[in-house]
PDB file of N, CA, C and O in Angstrom:
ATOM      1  N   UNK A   1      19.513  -6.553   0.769  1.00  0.00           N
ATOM      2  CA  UNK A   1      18.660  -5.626   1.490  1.00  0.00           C
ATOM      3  C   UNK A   1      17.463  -5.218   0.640  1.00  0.00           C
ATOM      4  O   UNK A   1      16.354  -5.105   1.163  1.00  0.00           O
ATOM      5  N   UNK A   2      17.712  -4.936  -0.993  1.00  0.00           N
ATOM      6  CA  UNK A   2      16.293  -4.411  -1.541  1.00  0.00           C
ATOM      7  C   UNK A   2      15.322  -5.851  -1.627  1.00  0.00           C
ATOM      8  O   UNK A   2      14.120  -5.912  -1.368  1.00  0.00           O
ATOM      9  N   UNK A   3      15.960  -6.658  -1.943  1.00  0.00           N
ATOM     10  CA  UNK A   3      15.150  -8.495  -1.621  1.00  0.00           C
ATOM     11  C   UNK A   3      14.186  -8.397  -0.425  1.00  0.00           C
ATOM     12  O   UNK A   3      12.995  -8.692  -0.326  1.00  0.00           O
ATOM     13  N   UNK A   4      14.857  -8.015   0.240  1.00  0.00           N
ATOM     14  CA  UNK A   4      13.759  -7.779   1.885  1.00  0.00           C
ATOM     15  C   UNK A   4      12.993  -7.217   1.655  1.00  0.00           C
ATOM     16  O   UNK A   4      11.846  -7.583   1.910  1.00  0.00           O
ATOM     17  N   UNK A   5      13.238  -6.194   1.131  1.00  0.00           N
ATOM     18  CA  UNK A   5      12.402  -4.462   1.469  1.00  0.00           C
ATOM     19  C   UNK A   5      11.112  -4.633   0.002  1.00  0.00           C
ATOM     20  O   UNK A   5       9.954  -4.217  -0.012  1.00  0.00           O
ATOM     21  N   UNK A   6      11.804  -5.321  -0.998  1.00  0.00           N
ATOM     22  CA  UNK A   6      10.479  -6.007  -1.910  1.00  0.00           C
ATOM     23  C   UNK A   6       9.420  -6.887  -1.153  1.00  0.00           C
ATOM     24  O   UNK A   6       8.257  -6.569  -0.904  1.00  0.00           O
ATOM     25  N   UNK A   7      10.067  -8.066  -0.838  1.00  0.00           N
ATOM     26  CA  UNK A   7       9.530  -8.754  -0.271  1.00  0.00           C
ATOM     27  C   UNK A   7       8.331  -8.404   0.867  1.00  0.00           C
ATOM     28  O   UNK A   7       7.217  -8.908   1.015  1.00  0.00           O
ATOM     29  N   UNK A   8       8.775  -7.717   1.341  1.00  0.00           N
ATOM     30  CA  UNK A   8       7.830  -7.120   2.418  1.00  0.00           C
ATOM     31  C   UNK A   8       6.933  -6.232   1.916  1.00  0.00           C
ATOM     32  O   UNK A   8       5.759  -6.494   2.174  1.00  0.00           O
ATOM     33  N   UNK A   9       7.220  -4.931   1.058  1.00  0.00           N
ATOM     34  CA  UNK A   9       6.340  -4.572   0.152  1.00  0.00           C
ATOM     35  C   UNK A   9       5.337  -5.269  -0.488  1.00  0.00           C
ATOM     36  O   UNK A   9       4.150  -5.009  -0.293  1.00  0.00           O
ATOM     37  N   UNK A  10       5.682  -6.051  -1.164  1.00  0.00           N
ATOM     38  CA  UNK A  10       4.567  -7.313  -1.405  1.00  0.00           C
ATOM     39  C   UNK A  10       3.553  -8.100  -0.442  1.00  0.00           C
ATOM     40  O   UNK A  10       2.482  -8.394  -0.973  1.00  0.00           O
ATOM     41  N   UNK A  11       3.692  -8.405   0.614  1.00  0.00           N
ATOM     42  CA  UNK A  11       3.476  -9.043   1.256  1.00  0.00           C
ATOM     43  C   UNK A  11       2.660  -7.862   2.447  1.00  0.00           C
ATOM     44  O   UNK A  11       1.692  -8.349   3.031  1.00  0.00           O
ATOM     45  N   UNK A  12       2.946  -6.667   2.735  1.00  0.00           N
ATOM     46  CA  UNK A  12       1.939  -5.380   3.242  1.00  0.00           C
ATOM     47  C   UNK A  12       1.272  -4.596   2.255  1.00  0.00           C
ATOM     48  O   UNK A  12       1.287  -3.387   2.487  1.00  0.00           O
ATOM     49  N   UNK A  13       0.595  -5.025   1.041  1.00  0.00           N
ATOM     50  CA  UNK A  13      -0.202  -4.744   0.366  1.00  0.00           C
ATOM     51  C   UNK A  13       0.397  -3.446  -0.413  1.00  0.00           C
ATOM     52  O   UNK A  13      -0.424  -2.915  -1.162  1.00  0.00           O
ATOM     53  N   UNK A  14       1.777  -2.798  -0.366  1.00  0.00           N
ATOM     54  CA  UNK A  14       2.352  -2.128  -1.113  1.00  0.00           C
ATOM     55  C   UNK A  14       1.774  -0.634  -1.405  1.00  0.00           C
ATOM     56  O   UNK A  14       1.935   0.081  -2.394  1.00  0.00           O
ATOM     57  N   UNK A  15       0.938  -0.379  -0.028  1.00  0.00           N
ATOM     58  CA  UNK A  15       0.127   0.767  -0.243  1.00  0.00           C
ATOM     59  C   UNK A  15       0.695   2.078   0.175  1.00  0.00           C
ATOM     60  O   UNK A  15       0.022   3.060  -0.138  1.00  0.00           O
ATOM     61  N   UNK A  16       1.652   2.254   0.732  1.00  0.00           N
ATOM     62  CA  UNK A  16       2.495   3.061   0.566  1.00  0.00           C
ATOM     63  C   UNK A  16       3.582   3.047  -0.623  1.00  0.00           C
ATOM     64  O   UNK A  16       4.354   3.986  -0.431  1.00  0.00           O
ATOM     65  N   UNK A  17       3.837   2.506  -1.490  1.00  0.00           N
ATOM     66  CA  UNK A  17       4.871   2.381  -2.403  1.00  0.00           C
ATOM     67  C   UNK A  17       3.408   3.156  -3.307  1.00  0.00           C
ATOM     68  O   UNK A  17       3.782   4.034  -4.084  1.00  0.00           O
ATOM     69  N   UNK A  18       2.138   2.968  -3.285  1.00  0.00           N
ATOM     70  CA  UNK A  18       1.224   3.306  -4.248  1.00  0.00           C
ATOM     71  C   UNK A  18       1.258   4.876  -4.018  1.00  0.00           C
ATOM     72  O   UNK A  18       0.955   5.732  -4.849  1.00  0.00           O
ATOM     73  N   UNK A  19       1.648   5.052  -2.848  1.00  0.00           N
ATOM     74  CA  UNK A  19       1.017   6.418  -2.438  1.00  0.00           C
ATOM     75  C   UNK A  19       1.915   7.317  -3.164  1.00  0.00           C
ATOM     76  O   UNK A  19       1.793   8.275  -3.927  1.00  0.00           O
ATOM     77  N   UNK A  20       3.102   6.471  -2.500  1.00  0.00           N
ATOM     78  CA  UNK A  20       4.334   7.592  -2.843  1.00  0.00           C
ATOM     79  C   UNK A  20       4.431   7.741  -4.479  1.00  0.00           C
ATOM     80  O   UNK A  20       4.652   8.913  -4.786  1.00  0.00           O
ATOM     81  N   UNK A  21       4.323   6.855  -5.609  1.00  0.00           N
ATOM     82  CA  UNK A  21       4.179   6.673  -6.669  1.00  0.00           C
ATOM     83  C   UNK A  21       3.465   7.748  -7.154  1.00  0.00           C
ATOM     84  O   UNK A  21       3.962   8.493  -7.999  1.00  0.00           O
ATOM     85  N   UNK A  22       2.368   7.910  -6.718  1.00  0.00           N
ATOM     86  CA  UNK A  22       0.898   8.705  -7.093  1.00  0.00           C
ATOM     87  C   UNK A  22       0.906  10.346  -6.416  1.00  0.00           C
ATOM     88  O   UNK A  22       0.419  11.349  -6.936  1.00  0.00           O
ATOM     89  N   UNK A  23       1.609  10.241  -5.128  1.00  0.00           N
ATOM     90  CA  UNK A  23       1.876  11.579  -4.960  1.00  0.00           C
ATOM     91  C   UNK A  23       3.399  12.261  -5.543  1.00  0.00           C
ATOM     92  O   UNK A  23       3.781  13.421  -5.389  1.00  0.00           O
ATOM     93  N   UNK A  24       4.029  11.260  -6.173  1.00  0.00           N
ATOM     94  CA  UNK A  24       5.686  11.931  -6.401  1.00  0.00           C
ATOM     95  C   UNK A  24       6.084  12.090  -4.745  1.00  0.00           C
ATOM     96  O   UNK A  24       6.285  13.259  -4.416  1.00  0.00           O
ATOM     97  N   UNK A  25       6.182  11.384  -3.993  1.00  0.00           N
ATOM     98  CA  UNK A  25       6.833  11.528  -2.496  1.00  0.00           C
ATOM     99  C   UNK A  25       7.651   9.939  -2.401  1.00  0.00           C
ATOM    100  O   UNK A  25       7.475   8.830  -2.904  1.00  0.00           O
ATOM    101  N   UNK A  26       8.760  10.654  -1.320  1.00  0.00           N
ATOM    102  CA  UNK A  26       9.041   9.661  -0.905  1.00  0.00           C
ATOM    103  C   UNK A  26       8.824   8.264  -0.490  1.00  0.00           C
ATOM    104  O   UNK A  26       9.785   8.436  -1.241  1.00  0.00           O
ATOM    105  N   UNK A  27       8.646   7.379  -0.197  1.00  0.00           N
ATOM    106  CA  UNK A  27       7.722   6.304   0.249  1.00  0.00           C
ATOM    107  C   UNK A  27       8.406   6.054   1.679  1.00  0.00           C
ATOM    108  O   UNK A  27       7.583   5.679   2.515  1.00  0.00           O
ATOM    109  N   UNK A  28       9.936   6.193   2.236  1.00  0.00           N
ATOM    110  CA  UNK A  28      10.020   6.032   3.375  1.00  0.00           C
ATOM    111  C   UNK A  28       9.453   6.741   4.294  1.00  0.00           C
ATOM    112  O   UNK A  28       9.429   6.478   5.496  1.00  0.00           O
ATOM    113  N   UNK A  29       8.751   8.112   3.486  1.00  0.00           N
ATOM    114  CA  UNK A  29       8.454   9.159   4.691  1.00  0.00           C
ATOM    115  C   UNK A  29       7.165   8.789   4.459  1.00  0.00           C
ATOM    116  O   UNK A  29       6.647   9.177   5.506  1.00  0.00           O
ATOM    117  N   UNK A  30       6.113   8.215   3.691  1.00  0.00           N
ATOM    118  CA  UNK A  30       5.141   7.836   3.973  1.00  0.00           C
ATOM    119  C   UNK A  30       5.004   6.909   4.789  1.00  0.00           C
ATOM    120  O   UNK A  30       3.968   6.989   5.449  1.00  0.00           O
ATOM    121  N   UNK A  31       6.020   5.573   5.123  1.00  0.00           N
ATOM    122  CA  UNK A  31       6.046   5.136   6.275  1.00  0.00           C
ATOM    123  C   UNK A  31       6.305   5.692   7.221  1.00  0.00           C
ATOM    124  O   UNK A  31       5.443   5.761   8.097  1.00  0.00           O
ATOM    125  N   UNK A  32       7.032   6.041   7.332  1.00  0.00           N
ATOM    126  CA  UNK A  32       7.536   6.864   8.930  1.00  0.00           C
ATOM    127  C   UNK A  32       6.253   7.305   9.494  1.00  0.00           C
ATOM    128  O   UNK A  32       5.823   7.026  10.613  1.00  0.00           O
ATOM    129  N   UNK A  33       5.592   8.151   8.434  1.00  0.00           N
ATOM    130  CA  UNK A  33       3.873   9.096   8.741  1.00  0.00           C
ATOM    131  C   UNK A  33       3.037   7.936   9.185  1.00  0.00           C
ATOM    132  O   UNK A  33       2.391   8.052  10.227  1.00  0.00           O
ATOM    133  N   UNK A  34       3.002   7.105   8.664  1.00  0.00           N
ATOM    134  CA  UNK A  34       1.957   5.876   9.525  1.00  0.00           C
ATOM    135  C   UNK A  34       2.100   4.955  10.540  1.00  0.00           C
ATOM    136  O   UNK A  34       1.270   4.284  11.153  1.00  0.00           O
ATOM    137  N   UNK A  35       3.648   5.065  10.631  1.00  0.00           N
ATOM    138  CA  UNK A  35       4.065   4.467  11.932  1.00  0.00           C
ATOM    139  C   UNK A  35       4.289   5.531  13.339  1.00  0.00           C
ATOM    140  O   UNK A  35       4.173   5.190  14.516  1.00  0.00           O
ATOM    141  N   UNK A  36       4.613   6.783  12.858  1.00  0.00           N
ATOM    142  CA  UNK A  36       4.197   7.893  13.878  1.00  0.00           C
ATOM    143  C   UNK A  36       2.672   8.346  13.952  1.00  0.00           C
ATOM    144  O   UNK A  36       2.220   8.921  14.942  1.00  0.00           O
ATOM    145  N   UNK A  37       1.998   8.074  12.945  1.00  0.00           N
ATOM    146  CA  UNK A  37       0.163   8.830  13.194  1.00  0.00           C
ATOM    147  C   UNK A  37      -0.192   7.589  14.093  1.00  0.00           C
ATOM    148  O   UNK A  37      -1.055   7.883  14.920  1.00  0.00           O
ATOM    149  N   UNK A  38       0.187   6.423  14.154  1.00  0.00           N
ATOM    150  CA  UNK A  38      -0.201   5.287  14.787  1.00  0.00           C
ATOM    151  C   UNK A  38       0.247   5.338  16.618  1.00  0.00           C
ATOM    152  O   UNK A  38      -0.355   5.239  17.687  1.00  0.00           O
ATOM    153  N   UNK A  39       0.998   5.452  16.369  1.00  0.00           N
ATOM    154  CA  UNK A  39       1.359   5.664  17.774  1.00  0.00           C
ATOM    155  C   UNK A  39       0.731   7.052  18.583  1.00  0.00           C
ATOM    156  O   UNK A  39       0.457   7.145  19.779  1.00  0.00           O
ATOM    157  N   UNK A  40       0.604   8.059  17.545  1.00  0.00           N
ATOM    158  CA  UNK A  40       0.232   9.375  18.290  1.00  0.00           C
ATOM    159  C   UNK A  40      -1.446   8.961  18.405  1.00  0.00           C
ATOM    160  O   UNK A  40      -2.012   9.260  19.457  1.00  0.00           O
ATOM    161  N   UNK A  41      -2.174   8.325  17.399  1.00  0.00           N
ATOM    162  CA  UNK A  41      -3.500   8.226  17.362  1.00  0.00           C
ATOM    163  C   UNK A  41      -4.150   7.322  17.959  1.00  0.00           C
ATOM    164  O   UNK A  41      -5.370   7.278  18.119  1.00  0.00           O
ATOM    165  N   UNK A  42      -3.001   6.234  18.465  1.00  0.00           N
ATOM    166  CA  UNK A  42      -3.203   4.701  19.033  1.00  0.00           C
ATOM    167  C   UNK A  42      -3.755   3.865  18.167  1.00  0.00           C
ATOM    168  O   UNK A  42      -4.494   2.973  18.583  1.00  0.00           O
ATOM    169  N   UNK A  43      -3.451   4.034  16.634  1.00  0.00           N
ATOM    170  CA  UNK A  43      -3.796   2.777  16.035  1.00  0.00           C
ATOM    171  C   UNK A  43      -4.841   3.360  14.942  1.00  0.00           C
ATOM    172  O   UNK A  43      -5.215   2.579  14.067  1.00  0.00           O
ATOM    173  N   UNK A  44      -5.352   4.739  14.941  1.00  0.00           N
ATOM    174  CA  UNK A  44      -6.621   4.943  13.849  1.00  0.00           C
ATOM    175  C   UNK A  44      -5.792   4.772  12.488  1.00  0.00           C
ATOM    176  O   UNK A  44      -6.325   4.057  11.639  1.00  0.00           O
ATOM    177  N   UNK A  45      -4.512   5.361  12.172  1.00  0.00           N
ATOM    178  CA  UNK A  45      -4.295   4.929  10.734  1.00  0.00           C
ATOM    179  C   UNK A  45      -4.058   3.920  10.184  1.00  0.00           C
ATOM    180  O   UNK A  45      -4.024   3.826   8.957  1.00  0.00           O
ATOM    181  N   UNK A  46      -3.701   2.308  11.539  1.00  0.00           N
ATOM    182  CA  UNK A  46      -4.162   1.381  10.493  1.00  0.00           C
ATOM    183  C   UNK A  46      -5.290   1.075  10.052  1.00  0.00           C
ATOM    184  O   UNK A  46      -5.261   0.136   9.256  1.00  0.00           O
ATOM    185  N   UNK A  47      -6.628   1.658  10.334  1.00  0.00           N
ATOM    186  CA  UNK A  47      -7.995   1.650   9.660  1.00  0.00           C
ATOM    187  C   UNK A  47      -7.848   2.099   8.507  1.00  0.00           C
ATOM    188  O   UNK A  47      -8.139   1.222   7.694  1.00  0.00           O
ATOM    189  N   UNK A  48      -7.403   3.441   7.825  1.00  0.00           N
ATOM    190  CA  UNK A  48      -6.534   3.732   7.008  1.00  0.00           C
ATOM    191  C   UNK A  48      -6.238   2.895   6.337  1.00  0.00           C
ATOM    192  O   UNK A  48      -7.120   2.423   5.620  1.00  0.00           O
ATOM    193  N   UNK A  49      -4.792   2.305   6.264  1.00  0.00           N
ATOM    194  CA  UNK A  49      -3.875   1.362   5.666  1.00  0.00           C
ATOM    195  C   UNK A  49      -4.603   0.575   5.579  1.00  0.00           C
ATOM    196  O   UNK A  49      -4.880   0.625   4.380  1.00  0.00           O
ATOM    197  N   UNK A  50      -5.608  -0.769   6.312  1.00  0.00           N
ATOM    198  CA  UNK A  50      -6.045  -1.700   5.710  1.00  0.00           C
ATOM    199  C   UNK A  50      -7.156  -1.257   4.725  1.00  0.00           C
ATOM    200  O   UNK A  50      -7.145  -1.897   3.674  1.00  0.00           O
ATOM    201  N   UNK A  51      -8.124  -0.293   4.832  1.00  0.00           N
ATOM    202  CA  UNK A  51      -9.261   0.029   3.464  1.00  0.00           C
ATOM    203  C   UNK A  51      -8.379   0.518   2.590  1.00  0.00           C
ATOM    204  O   UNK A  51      -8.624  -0.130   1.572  1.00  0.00           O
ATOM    205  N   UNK A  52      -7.194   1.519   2.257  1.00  0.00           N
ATOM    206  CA  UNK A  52      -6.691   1.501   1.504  1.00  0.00           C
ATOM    207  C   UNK A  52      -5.904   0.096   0.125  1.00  0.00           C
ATOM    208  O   UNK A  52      -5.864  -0.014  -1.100  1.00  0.00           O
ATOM    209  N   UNK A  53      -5.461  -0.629   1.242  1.00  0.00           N
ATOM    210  CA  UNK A  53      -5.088  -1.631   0.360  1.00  0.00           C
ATOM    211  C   UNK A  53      -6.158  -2.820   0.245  1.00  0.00           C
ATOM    212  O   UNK A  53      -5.784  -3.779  -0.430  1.00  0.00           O
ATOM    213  N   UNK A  54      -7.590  -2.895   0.878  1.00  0.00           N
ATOM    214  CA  UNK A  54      -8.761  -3.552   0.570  1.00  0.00           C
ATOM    215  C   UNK A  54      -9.360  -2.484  -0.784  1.00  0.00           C
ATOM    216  O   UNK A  54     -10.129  -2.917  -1.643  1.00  0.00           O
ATOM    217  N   UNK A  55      -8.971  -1.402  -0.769  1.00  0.00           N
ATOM    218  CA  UNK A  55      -9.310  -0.590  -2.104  1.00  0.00           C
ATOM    219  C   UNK A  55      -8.835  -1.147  -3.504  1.00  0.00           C
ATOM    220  O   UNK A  55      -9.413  -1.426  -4.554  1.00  0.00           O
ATOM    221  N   UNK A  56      -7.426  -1.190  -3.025  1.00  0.00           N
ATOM    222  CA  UNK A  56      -6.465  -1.692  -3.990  1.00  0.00           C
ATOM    223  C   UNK A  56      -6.750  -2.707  -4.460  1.00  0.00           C
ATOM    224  O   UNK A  56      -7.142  -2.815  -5.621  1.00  0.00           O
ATOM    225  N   UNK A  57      -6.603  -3.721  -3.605  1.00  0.00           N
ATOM    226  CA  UNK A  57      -7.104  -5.216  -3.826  1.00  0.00           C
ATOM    227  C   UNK A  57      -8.498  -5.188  -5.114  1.00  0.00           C
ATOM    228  O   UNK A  57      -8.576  -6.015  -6.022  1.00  0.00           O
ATOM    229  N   UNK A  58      -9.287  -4.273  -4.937  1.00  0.00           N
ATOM    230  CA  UNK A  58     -10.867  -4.800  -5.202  1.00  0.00           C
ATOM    231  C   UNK A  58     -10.408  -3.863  -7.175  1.00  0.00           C
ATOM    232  O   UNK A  58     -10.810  -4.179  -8.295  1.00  0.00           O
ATOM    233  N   UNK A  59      -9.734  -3.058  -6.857  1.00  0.00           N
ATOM    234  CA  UNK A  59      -9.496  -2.061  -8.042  1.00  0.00           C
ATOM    235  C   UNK A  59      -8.929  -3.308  -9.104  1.00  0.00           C
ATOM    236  O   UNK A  59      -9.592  -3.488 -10.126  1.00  0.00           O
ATOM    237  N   UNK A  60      -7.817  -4.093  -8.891  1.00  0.00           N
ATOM    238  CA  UNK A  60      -7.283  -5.078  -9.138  1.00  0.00           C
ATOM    239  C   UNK A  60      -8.062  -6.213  -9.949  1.00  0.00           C
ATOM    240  O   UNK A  60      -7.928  -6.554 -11.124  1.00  0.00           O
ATOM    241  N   UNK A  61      -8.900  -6.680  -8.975  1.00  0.00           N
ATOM    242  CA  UNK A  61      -9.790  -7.327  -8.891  1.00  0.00           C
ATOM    243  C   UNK A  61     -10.504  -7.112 -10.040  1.00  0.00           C
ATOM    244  O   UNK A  61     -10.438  -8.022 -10.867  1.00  0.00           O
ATOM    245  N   UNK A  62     -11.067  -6.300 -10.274  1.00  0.00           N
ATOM    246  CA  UNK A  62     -11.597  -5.691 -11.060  1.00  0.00           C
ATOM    247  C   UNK A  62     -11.660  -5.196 -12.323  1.00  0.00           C
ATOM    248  O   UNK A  62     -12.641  -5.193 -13.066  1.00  0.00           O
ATOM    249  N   UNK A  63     -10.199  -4.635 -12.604  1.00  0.00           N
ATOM    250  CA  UNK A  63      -9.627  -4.629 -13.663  1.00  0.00           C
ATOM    251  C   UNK A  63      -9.201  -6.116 -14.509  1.00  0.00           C
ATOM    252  O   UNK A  63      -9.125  -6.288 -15.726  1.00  0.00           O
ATOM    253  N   UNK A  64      -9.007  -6.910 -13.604  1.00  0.00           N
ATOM    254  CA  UNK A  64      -8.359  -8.497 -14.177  1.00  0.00           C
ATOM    255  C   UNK A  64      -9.908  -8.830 -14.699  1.00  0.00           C
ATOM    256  O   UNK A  64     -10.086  -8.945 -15.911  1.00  0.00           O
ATOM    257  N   UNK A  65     -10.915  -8.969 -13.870  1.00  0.00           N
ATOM    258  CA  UNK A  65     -11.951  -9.680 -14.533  1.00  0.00           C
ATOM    259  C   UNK A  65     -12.629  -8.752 -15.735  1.00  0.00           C
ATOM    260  O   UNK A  65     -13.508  -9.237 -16.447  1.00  0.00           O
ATOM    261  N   UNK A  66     -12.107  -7.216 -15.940  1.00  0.00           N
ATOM    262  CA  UNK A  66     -12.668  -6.749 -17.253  1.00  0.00           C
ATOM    263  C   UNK A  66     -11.739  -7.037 -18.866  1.00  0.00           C
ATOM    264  O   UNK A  66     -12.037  -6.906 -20.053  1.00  0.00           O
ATOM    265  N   UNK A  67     -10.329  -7.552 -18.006  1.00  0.00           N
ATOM    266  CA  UNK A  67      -9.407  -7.418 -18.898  1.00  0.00           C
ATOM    267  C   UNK A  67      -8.640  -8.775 -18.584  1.00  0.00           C
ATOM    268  O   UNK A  67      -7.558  -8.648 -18.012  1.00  0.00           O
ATOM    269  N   UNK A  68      -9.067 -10.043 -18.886  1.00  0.00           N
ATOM    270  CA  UNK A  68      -8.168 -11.056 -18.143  1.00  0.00           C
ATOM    271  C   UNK A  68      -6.625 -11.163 -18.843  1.00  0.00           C
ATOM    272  O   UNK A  68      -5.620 -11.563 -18.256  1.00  0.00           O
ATOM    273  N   UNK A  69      -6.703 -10.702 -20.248  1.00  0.00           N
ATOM    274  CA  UNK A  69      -5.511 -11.084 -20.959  1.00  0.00           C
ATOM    275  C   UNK A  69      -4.436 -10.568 -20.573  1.00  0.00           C
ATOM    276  O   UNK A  69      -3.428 -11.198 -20.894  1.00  0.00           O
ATOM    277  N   UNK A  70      -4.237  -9.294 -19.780  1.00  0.00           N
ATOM    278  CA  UNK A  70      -3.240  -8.309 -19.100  1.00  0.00           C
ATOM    279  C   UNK A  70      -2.632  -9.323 -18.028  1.00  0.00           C
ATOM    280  O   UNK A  70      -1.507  -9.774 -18.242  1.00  0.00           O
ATOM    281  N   UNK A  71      -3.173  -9.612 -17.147  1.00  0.00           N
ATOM    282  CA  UNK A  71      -2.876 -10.409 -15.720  1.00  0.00           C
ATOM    283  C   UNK A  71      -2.476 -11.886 -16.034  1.00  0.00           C
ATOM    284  O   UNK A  71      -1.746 -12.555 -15.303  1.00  0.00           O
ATOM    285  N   UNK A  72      -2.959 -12.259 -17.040  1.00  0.00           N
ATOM    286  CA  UNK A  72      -2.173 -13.651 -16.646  1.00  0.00           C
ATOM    287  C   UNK A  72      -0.631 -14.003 -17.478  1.00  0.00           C
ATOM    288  O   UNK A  72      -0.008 -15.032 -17.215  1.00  0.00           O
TER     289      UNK A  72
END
């Protein structure tokens, strides 16, 4: 079961596992919050969720090409 629940983390840009990390919160209840703001809002917090983890991505990004020796 945690094989899955990695797996998938990885693979949805892990931006709730960031959140919860960074706020000291749970991370299931940060899902729950984006799968209920989604439905109540019809969809505005995945605008949200994807610039968040296009944030991530570029932060990444970024850091590897100032620092390549870390990342590889």
């Amino acid at each position: 079961m945690n094989q899955v629940k990695h797996f998938f983390e990885d693979r949805a840009f892990g931006v709730c596992a960031k959140l919860g990390e960074r706020l000291r919160f749970p991370i299931d209840s940060i899902r729950l919050f984006f799968i209920y703001a989604s439905f109540v809002t019809l969809g505005s917090p995945v605008i949200v969720y994807v610039s968040l983890a296009m944030m991530m991505k570029v932060r990444k990004y970024i850091r590897k090409m100032n620092n390549p020796v870390l990342f590889d």
